[in-house]
C-alpha positions as CSV (number, residue, x, y, z in Angstrom):
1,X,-24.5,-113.3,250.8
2,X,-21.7,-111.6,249.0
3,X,-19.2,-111.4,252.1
4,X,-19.9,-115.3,253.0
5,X,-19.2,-116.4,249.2
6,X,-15.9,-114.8,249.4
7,X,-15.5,-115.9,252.7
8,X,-16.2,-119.3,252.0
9,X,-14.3,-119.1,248.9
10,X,-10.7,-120.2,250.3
11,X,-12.0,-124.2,250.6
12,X,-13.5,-123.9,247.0
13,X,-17.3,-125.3,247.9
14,X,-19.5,-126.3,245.2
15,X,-22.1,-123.9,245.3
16,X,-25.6,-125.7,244.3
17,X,-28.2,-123.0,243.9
18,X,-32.0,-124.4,244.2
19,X,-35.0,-123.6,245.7
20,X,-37.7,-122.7,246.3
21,X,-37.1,-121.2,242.8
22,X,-34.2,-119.6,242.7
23,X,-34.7,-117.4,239.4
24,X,-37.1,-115.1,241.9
25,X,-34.1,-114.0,243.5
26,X,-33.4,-110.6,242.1
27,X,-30.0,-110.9,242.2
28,X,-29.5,-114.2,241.1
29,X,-27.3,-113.3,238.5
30,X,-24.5,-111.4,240.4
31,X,-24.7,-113.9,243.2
32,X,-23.7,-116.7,240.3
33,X,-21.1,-114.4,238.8
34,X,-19.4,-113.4,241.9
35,X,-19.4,-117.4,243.2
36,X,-17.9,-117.8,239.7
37,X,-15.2,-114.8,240.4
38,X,-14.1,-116.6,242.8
39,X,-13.2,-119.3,241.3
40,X,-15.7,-122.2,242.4
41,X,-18.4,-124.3,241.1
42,X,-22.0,-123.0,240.4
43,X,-25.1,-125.1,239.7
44,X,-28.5,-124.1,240.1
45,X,-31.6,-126.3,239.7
46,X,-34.8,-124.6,238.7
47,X,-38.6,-125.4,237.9
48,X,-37.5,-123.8,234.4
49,X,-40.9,-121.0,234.7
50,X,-39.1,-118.2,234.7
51,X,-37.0,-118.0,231.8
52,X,-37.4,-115.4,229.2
53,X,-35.0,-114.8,226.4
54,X,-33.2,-112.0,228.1
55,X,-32.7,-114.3,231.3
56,X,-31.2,-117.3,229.5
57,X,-28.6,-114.9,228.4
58,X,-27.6,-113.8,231.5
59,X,-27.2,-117.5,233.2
60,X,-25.4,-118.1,229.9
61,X,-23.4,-115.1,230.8
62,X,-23.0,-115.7,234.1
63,X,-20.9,-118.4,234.4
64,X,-23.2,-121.0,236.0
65,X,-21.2,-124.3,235.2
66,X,-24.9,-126.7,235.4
67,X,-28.1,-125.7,235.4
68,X,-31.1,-128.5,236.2
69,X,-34.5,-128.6,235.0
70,X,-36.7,-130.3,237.8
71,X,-39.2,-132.3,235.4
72,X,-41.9,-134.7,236.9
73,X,-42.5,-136.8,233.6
74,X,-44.1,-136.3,230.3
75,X,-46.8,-133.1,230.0
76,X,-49.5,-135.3,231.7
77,X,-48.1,-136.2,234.7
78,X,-45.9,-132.9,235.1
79,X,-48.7,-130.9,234.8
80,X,-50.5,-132.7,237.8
81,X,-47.6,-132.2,240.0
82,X,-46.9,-128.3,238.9
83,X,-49.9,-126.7,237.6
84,X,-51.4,-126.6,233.8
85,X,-49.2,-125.0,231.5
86,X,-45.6,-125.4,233.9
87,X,-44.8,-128.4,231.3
88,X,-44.4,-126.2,228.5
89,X,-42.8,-123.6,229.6
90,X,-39.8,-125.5,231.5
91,X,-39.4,-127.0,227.7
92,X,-39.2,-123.7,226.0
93,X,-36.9,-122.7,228.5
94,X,-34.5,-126.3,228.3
95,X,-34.9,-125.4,224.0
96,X,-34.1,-122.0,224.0
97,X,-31.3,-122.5,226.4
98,X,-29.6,-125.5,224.4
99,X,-30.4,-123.3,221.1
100,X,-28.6,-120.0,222.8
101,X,-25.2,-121.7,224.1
102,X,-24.7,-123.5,221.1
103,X,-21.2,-121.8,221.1
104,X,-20.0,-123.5,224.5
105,X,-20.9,-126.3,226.2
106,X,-21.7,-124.4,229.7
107,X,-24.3,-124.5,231.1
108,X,-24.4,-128.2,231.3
109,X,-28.4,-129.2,231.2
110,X,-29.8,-132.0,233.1
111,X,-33.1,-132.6,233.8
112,X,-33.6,-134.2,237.8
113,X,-37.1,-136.2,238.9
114,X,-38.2,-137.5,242.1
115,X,-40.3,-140.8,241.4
116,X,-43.1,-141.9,243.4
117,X,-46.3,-144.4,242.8
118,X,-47.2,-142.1,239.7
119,X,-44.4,-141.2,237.5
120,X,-42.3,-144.3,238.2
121,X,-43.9,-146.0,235.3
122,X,-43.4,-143.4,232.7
123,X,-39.6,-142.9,233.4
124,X,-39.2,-143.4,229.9
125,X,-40.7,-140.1,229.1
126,X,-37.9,-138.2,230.9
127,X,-35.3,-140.1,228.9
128,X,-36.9,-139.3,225.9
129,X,-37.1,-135.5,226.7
130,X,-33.4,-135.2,227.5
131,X,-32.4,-137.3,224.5
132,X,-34.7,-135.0,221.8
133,X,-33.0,-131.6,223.9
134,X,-29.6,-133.5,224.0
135,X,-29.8,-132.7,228.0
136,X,-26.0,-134.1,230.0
137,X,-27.4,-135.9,232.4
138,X,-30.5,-137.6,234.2
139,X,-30.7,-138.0,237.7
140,X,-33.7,-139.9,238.8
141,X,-34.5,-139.4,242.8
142,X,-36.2,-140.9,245.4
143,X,-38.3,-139.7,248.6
144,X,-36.7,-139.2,251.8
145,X,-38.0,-141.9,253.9
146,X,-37.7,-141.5,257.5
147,X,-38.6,-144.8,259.3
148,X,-37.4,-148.2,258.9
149,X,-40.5,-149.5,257.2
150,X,-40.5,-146.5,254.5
151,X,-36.7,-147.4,254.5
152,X,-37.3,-150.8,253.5
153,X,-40.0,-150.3,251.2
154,X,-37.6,-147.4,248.9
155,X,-35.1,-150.0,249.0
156,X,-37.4,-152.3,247.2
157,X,-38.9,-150.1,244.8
158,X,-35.4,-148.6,243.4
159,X,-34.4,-152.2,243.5
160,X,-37.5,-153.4,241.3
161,X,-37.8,-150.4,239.0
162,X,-34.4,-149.5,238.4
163,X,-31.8,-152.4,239.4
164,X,-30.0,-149.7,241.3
165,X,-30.4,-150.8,245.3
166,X,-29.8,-147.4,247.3
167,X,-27.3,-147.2,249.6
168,X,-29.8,-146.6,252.8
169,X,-29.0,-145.7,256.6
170,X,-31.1,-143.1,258.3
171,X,-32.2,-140.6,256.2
172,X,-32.3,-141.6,252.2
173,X,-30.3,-139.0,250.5
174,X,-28.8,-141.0,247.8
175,X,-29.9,-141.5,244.1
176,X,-28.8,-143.4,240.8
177,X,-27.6,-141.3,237.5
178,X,-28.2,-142.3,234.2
179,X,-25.8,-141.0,231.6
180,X,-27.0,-140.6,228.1
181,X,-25.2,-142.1,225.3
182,X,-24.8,-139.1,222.8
Protein backbone atom coordinates (compact mmCIF):
# COMPACT_ATOMS: atom_id res chain seq x y z
CA UNK A 1 0.00 0.00 0.00
CA UNK A 2 3.11 2.09 0.64
CA UNK A 3 4.44 1.93 -3.15
CA UNK A 4 0.77 2.74 -4.61
CA UNK A 5 0.42 5.89 -2.11
CA UNK A 6 3.56 7.25 -3.52
CA UNK A 7 2.75 6.18 -6.74
CA UNK A 8 -0.49 7.68 -6.69
CA UNK A 9 0.86 10.65 -5.06
CA UNK A 10 1.80 12.83 -8.28
CA UNK A 11 -2.24 13.64 -9.05
CA UNK A 12 -2.63 14.55 -5.33
CA UNK A 13 -5.92 12.07 -4.53
CA UNK A 14 -7.87 12.66 -1.54
CA UNK A 15 -7.33 9.74 0.40
CA UNK A 16 -10.68 8.76 2.44
CA UNK A 17 -9.76 5.97 4.77
CA UNK A 18 -13.07 3.93 6.02
CA UNK A 19 -14.14 0.65 6.55
CA UNK A 20 -14.91 -1.92 7.65
CA UNK A 21 -13.12 -0.27 10.71
CA UNK A 22 -10.20 1.03 9.75
CA UNK A 23 -8.48 1.48 13.35
CA UNK A 24 -8.00 -2.56 13.08
CA UNK A 25 -5.47 -2.01 10.64
CA UNK A 26 -2.25 -2.33 12.38
CA UNK A 27 -0.63 0.01 10.50
CA UNK A 28 -2.98 2.56 10.24
CA UNK A 29 -1.02 5.10 11.60
CA UNK A 30 2.06 4.99 9.20
CA UNK A 31 -0.27 4.50 6.22
CA UNK A 32 -1.92 8.14 7.32
CA UNK A 33 1.47 9.66 7.94
CA UNK A 34 3.14 8.47 4.80
CA UNK A 35 -0.31 9.66 2.59
CA UNK A 36 0.36 12.91 4.63
CA UNK A 37 4.29 12.87 3.61
CA UNK A 38 3.35 13.08 0.48
CA UNK A 39 1.55 15.80 0.52
CA UNK A 40 -2.23 14.86 0.04
CA UNK A 41 -5.41 14.72 1.88
CA UNK A 42 -6.26 12.10 4.59
CA UNK A 43 -9.73 11.47 6.16
CA UNK A 44 -10.71 8.42 7.77
CA UNK A 45 -14.22 7.64 9.02
CA UNK A 46 -14.56 5.21 11.90
CA UNK A 47 -17.21 3.55 14.24
CA UNK A 48 -15.13 5.45 16.99
CA UNK A 49 -14.72 1.75 19.23
CA UNK A 50 -11.38 1.56 19.11
CA UNK A 51 -9.96 4.56 20.51
CA UNK A 52 -7.85 4.60 23.62
CA UNK A 53 -5.93 7.49 24.87
CA UNK A 54 -2.68 6.38 23.40
CA UNK A 55 -4.45 6.00 19.91
CA UNK A 56 -6.06 9.51 19.75
CA UNK A 57 -2.60 10.74 20.01
CA UNK A 58 -1.30 9.12 17.27
CA UNK A 59 -4.25 10.18 14.65
CA UNK A 60 -3.63 13.55 16.34
CA UNK A 61 -0.05 12.93 15.45
CA UNK A 62 -0.44 11.62 12.29
CA UNK A 63 -1.57 14.15 10.33
CA UNK A 64 -5.12 12.92 9.42
CA UNK A 65 -6.70 16.23 8.18
CA UNK A 66 -10.73 14.80 9.12
CA UNK A 67 -11.71 12.13 10.95
CA UNK A 68 -15.65 11.02 11.06
CA UNK A 69 -17.58 9.40 13.70
CA UNK A 70 -20.31 7.12 12.01
CA UNK A 71 -23.28 7.80 14.64
CA UNK A 72 -26.75 6.22 14.08
CA UNK A 73 -28.69 8.72 16.48
CA UNK A 74 -29.08 9.23 20.09
CA UNK A 75 -27.81 6.09 22.56
CA UNK A 76 -31.20 4.32 21.90
CA UNK A 77 -31.35 3.98 18.52
CA UNK A 78 -27.40 3.70 18.08
CA UNK A 79 -27.21 1.02 20.25
CA UNK A 80 -29.93 -1.04 18.14
CA UNK A 81 -27.95 -0.57 15.01
CA UNK A 82 -24.25 -1.23 16.71
CA UNK A 83 -24.49 -3.32 19.71
CA UNK A 84 -25.10 -2.18 23.63
CA UNK A 85 -22.41 -0.18 24.82
CA UNK A 86 -20.91 1.13 20.99
CA UNK A 87 -22.88 4.51 21.86
CA UNK A 88 -20.72 5.32 24.60
CA UNK A 89 -17.68 4.53 23.62
CA UNK A 90 -17.73 6.39 19.98
CA UNK A 91 -18.61 9.49 22.53
CA UNK A 92 -15.67 9.04 24.76
CA UNK A 93 -13.62 8.75 21.87
CA UNK A 94 -15.32 12.17 19.76
CA UNK A 95 -14.60 13.90 23.76
CA UNK A 96 -11.37 12.86 24.34
CA UNK A 97 -10.31 13.57 20.89
CA UNK A 98 -11.80 17.30 20.82
CA UNK A 99 -10.32 17.60 24.56
CA UNK A 100 -6.57 16.30 23.13
CA UNK A 101 -6.25 18.66 19.91
CA UNK A 102 -7.30 21.55 21.65
CA UNK A 103 -4.03 23.14 20.43
CA UNK A 104 -4.89 22.75 16.57
CA UNK A 105 -7.84 22.53 14.76
CA UNK A 106 -6.78 19.07 12.84
CA UNK A 107 -8.36 16.63 12.98
CA UNK A 108 -11.53 18.18 11.75
CA UNK A 109 -14.53 16.01 13.63
CA UNK A 110 -17.80 15.27 11.95
CA UNK A 111 -20.07 12.96 12.85
CA UNK A 112 -21.88 11.08 9.36
CA UNK A 113 -25.52 9.00 9.60
CA UNK A 114 -27.29 7.08 7.18
CA UNK A 115 -31.19 7.58 7.87
CA UNK A 116 -33.73 5.12 7.28
CA UNK A 117 -37.53 4.51 8.65
CA UNK A 118 -35.95 4.58 12.31
CA UNK A 119 -33.55 7.29 13.00
CA UNK A 120 -35.13 9.71 10.43
CA UNK A 121 -37.26 11.11 13.16
CA UNK A 122 -34.69 11.72 15.82
CA UNK A 123 -32.27 13.61 13.45
CA UNK A 124 -32.26 16.08 16.02
CA UNK A 125 -30.38 13.99 18.31
CA UNK A 126 -27.27 14.00 15.94
CA UNK A 127 -27.31 17.75 15.80
CA UNK A 128 -27.43 18.05 19.27
CA UNK A 129 -24.42 15.66 19.78
CA UNK A 130 -22.17 17.57 17.45
CA UNK A 131 -23.26 20.92 18.79
CA UNK A 132 -22.44 19.80 22.80
CA UNK A 133 -18.81 18.16 21.18
CA UNK A 134 -18.52 21.31 18.88
CA UNK A 135 -18.06 18.52 15.94
CA UNK A 136 -17.31 20.64 12.02
CA UNK A 137 -19.71 19.12 10.17
CA UNK A 138 -22.80 16.82 9.79
CA UNK A 139 -23.51 14.87 6.91
CA UNK A 140 -26.69 13.11 6.98
CA UNK A 141 -26.94 10.01 4.21
CA UNK A 142 -29.25 8.15 2.47
CA UNK A 143 -29.47 4.34 1.25
CA UNK A 144 -28.31 3.40 -1.99
CA UNK A 145 -31.40 2.58 -3.84
CA UNK A 146 -31.10 0.54 -6.89
CA UNK A 147 -34.38 0.44 -8.86
CA UNK A 148 -36.57 3.08 -10.00
CA UNK A 149 -39.30 2.53 -7.51
CA UNK A 150 -36.64 2.73 -4.49
CA UNK A 151 -35.30 5.67 -6.52
CA UNK A 152 -38.42 7.48 -6.44
CA UNK A 153 -39.42 6.68 -3.07
CA UNK A 154 -35.55 8.23 -1.53
CA UNK A 155 -36.37 11.15 -3.60
CA UNK A 156 -39.52 11.66 -1.61
CA UNK A 157 -38.33 10.94 1.73
CA UNK A 158 -35.16 13.44 1.53
CA UNK A 159 -37.61 15.80 0.00
CA UNK A 160 -40.14 15.49 2.97
CA UNK A 161 -37.76 15.23 5.82
CA UNK A 162 -35.07 17.39 4.87
CA UNK A 163 -36.21 19.92 1.98
CA UNK A 164 -33.03 18.80 0.35
CA UNK A 165 -34.30 16.81 -3.08
CA UNK A 166 -31.19 14.43 -4.02
CA UNK A 167 -29.76 14.68 -7.16
CA UNK A 168 -30.75 10.94 -8.38
CA UNK A 169 -29.76 8.89 -11.62
CA UNK A 170 -28.83 5.31 -11.28
CA UNK A 171 -27.24 4.56 -8.28
CA UNK A 172 -27.96 7.22 -5.17
CA UNK A 173 -24.62 8.37 -4.08
CA UNK A 174 -25.35 11.77 -3.16
CA UNK A 175 -26.24 13.42 0.28
CA UNK A 176 -27.08 16.95 1.92
CA UNK A 177 -24.49 18.66 4.59
CA UNK A 178 -25.50 20.63 7.32
CA UNK A 179 -23.06 23.07 8.67
CA UNK A 180 -23.18 24.06 12.16
CA UNK A 181 -23.37 27.59 13.20
CA UNK A 182 -20.49 27.81 15.88
Amino acid sequence: IFKFITEVSKFKPHFCISGGEPLLHPNIIEIIKHVKKNGMICTMTTNGTLCDEKTILKIIHSGLDSITFSIDGGEEIHDTYRGKGNFQKTITCLKNLIRERERSSFPQTRITSVINNINYLRREEILELARQYQVNTVTFNHMDYKTSTWIGRAKNQFTDIFNCPPRMTGFVTDSCKFELDA
